[in-house]
Structure formats: C-alpha cells, structure tokens
C-alpha positions as a Python dict, from the first residue, in 0.01 Angstrom:
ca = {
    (1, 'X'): (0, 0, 0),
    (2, 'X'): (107, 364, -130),
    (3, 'X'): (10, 667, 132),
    (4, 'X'): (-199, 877, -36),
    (5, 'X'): (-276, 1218, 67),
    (6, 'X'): (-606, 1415, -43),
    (7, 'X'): (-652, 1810, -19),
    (8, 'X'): (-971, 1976, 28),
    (9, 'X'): (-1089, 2189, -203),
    (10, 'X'): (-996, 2536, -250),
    (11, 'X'): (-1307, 2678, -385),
    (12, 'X'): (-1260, 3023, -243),
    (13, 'X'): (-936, 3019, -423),
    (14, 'X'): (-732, 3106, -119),
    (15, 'X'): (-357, 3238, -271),
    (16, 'X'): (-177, 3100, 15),
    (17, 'X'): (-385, 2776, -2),
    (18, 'X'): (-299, 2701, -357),
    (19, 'X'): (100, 2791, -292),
    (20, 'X'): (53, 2500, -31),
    (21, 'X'): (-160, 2263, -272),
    (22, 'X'): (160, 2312, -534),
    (23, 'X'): (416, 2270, -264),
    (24, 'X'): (200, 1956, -199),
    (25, 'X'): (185, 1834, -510),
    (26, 'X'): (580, 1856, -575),
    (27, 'X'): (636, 1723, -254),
    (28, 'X'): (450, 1403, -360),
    (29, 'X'): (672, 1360, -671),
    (30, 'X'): (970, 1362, -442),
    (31, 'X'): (864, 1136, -205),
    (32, 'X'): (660, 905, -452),
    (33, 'X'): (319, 920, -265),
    (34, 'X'): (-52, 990, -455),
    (35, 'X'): (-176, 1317, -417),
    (36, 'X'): (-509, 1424, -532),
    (37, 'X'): (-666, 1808, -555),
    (38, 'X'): (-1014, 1799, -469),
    (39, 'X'): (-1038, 2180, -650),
    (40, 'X'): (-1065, 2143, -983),
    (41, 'X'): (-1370, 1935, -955),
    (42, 'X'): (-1535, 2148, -743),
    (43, 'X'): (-1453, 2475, -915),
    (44, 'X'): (-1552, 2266, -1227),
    (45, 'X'): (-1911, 2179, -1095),
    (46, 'X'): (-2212, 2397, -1237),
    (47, 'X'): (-2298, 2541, -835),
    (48, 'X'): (-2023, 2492, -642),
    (49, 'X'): (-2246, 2593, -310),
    (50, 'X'): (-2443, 2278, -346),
    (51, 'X'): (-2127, 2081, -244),
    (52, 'X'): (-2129, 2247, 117),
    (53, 'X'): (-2311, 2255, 417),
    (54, 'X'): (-2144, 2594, 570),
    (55, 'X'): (-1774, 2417, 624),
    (56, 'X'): (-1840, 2096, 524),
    (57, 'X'): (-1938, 1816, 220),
    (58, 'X'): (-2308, 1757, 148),
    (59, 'X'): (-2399, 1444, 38),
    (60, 'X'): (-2330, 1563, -350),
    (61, 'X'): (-1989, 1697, -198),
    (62, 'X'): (-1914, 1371, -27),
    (63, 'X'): (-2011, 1162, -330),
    (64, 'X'): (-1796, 1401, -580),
    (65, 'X'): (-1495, 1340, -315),
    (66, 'X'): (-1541, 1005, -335),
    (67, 'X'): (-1571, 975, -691),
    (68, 'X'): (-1246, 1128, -690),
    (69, 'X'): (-1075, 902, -478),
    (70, 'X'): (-1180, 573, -643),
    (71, 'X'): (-1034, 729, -985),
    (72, 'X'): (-714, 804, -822),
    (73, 'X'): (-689, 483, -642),
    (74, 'X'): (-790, 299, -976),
    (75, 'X'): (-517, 455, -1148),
    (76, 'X'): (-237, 371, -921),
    (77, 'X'): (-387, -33, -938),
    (78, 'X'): (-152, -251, -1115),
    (79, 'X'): (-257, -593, -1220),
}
C-alpha cells in the first residue's frame, strides 16, 4: 500500500492555499506518494455551493470526493 494524501478543495481560491496545494503536489513527486486536488472538480461543478453545508461536504460533496478518490486509487492499481 502507497500513502496517499487528499486536499480539500480550495473553492474560495485562497492564494496561500494554492502555494501550499503546489508545494504539496511537488512534494508528492519527491517522495513518490498519490496526491489528489479535490479543486478542480469542485470549481468545475455547475454550483459549487451545493457541495457544502457551511464548512463541510453535502452528500453531493461527499459523493464528488469520493468519486475522486476511487479514480485516483484505480489509477495507481496494477494488475
């Protein structure tokens, strides 16, 4: 088993946030774990509010995350 590190979206496109999400995903290449960026499938989504509950998923929100996850795990799956 790989580690595999998820970030949470930065919807509110945060300019410190993303500086860590790159410094993240460099850090991954270096060290050879999976890293996944939840943000560009939320930005991508058509109402980006529906994914939320104030500070957290929704159900939609979970299920995108998910989705997400099980594509980036499937990827990394050799047989």
């Amino acid at each position: 088993p790989r580690f595999m590190l998820v970030s949470f979206p930065n919807i509110v496109n945060d300019a410190e946030y993303s500086d860590q999400i790159k410094a993240l995903d460099k850090q991954a290449k270096v060290q050879n774990f999976v890293y996944s960026d939840l943000s560009p499938n939320y930005s991508q989504s058509p109402d980006p509010k529906k994914l939320f509950l104030k500070y957290h998923f929704s159900n939609e929100g979970h299920e995108l995350a998910a989705r997400q996850i099980a594509e980036t795990i499937s990827k990394q799956v050799r047989y």
